[in-house]
C-alpha positions as CSV (number, residue, x, y, z in Angstrom):
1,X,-200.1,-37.2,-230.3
2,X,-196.8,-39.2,-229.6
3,X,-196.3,-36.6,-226.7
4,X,-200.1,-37.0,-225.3
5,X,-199.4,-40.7,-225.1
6,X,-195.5,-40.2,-223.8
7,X,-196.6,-38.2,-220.9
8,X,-199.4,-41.1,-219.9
9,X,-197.1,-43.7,-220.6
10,X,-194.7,-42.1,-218.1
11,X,-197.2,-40.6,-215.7
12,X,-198.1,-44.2,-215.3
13,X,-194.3,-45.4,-215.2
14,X,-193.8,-43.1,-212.6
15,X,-196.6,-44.0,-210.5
16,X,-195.9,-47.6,-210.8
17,X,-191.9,-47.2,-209.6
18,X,-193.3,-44.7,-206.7
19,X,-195.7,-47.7,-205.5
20,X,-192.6,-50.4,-205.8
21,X,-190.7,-48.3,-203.6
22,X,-193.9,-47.9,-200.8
23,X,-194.6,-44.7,-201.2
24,X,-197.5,-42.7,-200.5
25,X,-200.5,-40.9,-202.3
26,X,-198.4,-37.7,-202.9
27,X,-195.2,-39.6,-203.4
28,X,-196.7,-41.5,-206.1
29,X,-198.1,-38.4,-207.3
30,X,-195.1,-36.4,-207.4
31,X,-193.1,-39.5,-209.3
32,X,-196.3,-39.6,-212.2
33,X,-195.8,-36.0,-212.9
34,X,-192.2,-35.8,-213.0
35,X,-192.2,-39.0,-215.3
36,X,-195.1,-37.6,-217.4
37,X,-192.9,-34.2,-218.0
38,X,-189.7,-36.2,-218.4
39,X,-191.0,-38.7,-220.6
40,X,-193.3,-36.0,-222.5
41,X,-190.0,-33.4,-223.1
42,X,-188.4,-37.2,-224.7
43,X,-191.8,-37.1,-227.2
44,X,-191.6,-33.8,-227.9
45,X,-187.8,-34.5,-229.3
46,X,-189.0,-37.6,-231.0
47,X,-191.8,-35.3,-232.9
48,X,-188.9,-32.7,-233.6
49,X,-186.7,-35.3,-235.4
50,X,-189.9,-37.2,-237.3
51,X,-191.0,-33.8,-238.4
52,X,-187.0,-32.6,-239.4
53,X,-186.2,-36.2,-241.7
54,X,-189.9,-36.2,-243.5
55,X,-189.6,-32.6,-244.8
């Protein structure tokens, strides 16, 4: 779940920085999905250490 909502929160990070800079449809769309993966590899590390310190 925390990655689910990492990769939107970043997808939509991503589009918002590509938009402040003026860029276009598939600039905006190539910064969404390379925040989405960026942000969802930093949830999938987040889920590794919650699951490593509860067990």
């Amino acid at each position: 779940m925390i990655v689910f909502i990492a990769a939107l929160i970043g997808a939509a990070y991503g589009a918002f920085a590509a938009r402040r800079k003026g860029g276009k449809g598939w600039d905006v769309a190539h910064y969404a999905a390379a925040y989405g993966i960026a942000f969802s590899l930093v949830g999938v590390l987040a889920t590794i250490i919650i699951t490593r310190t509860m067990v």
